[in-house]
C-alpha positions in Angstrom: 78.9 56.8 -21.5 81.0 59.6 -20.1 84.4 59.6 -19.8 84.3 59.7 -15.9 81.9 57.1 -15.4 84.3 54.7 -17.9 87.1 55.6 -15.6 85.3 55.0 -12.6 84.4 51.2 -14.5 87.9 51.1 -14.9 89.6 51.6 -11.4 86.2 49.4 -10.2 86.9 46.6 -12.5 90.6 46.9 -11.9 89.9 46.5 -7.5 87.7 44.0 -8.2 90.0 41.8 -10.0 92.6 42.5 -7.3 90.8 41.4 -4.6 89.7 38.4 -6.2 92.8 37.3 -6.8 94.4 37.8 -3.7 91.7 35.8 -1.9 93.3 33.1 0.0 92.5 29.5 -1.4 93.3 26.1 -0.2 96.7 24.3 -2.0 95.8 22.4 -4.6 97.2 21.0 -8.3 98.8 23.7 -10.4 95.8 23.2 -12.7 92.3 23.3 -12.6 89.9 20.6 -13.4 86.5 21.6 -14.3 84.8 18.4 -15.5 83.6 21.1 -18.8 86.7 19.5 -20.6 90.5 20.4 -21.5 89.9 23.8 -23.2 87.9 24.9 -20.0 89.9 23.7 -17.8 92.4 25.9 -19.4 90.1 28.9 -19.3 89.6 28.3 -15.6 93.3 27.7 -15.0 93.8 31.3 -15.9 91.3 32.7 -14.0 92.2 30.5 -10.6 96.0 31.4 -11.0 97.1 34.6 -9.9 100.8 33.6 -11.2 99.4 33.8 -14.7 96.5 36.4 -14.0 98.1 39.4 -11.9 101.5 39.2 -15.0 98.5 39.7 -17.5 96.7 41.9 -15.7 99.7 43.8 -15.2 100.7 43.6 -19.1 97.5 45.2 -19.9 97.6 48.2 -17.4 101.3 48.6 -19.0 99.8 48.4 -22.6 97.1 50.6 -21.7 98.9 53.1 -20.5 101.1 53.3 -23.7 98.2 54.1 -26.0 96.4 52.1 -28.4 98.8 50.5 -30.2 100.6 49.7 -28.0 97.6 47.7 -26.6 96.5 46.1 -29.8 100.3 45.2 -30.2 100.3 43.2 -26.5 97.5 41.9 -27.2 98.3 40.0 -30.2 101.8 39.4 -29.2 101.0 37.8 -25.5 98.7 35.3 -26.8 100.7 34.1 -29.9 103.5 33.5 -27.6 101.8 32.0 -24.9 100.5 29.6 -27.3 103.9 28.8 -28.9 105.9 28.8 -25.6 103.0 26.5 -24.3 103.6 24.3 -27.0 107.3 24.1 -26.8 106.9 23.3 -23.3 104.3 20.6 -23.8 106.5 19.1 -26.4 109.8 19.2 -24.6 108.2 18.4 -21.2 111.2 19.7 -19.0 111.3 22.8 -17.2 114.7 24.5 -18.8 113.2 27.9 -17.1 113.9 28.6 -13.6 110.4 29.6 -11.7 112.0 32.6 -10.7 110.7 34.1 -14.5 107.5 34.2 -12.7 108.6 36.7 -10.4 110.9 38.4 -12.6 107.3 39.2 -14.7 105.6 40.3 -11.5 108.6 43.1 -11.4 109.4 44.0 -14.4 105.4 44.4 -15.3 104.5 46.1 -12.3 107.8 48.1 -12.2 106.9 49.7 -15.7 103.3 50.4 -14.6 103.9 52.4 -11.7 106.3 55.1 -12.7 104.5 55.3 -16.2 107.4 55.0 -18.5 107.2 55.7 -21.8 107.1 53.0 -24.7 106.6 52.2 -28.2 104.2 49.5 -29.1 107.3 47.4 -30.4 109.0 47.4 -26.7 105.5 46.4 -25.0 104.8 43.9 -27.9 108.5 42.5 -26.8 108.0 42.7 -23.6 104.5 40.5 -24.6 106.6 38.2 -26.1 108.6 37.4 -23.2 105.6 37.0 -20.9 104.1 34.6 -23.1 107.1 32.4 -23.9 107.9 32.2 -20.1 104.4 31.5 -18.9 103.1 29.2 -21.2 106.4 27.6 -21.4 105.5 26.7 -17.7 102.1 25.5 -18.8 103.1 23.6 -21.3 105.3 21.5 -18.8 102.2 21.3 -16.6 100.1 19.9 -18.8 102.7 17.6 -20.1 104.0 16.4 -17.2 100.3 15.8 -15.2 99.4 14.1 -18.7 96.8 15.9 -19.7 95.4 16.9 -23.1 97.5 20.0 -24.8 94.2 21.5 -26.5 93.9 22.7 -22.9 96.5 25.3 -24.3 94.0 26.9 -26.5 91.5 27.7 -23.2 94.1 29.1 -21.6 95.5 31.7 -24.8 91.9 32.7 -25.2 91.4 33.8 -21.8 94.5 35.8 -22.0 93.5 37.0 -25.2 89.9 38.5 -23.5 91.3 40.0 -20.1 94.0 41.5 -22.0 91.3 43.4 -24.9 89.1 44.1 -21.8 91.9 45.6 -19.1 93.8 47.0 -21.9 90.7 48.9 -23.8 89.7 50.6 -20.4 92.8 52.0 -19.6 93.3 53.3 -22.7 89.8 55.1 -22.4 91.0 56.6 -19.3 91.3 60.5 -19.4 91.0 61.6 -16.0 94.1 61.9 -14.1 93.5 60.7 -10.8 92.4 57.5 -12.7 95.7 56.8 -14.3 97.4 57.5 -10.9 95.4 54.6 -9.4 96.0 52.1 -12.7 99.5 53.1 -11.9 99.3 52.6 -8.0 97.8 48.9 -9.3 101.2 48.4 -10.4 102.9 49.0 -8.0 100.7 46.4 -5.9 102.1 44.4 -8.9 105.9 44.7 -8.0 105.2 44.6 -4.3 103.8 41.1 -5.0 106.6 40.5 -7.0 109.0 41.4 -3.9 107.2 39.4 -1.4 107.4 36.2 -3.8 110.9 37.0 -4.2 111.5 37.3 -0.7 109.6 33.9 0.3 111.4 32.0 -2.6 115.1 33.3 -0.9 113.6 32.4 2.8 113.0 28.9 1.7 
């Protein structure tokens, strides 16, 4: 495979995933319910909540970006500490962070994307670190508080743990570029996303 025709997979792959997430659905529960069980319902949680999916999305463009390393380093990092912030929330079953962490992610994330800065794998595995704690601190309390089965936890690290190798491992294939121009124009949908939640959540 040519280098121009994984960078095109890339920036496809990378609209896709956009689109699909910013399809407008009907309101319903925070989580999903699949009838497949508590660990698929977590996998599909991920997938059906752009509040979890664009921030790792996002984290992977960033990692990407920043080399390998600095992508194997995200990838380990997110997914330990969503697990362990998802248990601490599950556990505690109180919300001691403000939702506003999910915006702050969409900012930060997409921020660091678009103007392309710089960083060594330690700063994007911290910066993985503080994803995961926040988000699946939130999940944890989801899960604990709708009384549902914490194994779901487990469905929801993995599927961070696979869009994270996939999203990460094609930017960092990317050589072209016009390609990384539009992974980092992808982040700056990011933090426009992040400003219009930030705006709705000060209107209200």
């Amino acid at each position: 495979m040519t280098r121009e025709s994984r960078a095109a997979r890339a920036l496809l792959v990378t609209a896709c995933t956009f689109v699909v997430v910013l399809q407008p659905r009907p309101a319903s529960a925070h989580l999903v319910t699949t009838g497949l069980g508590p660990v698929y319902d977590g996998i599909s949680h991920v997938f059906m909540s752009p509040d979890d999916l664009v921030p790792i999305i996002a984290l992977s463009l960033l990692a990407g970006l920043n080399g390998s390393a600095a992508a194997r380093s995200a990838l380990f990092a997110l997914t330990g500490a969503w697990l362990v912030g998802g248990i601490l929330g599950f556990v505690g079953g109180a919300p001691l962070l403000p939702t506003a962490s999910v915006t702050a992610s969409f900012l930060l994330l997409g921020t660091l994307t678009a103007i392309d800065r710089r960083l060594s794998p330690p700063v994007v595995a911290g910066l993985a670190v503080l994803v995961g704690l926040t988000h699946g601190w939130l999940n944890g309390v989801s899960l604990a508080q709708a009384q549902r089965e914490g194994i779901g936890l487990a469905g929801i690290a993995s599927a961070a743990f696979v869009v994270v190798a996939i999203a990460s491992a094609l930017v960092v294939s990317i050589r072209i570029p016009w390609a990384r121009i539009a992974v980092r124009v992808a982040g700056s949908w990011v933090a426009a996303i992040g400003l219009l939640m930030l705006g709705w959540s000060l209107r209200r």
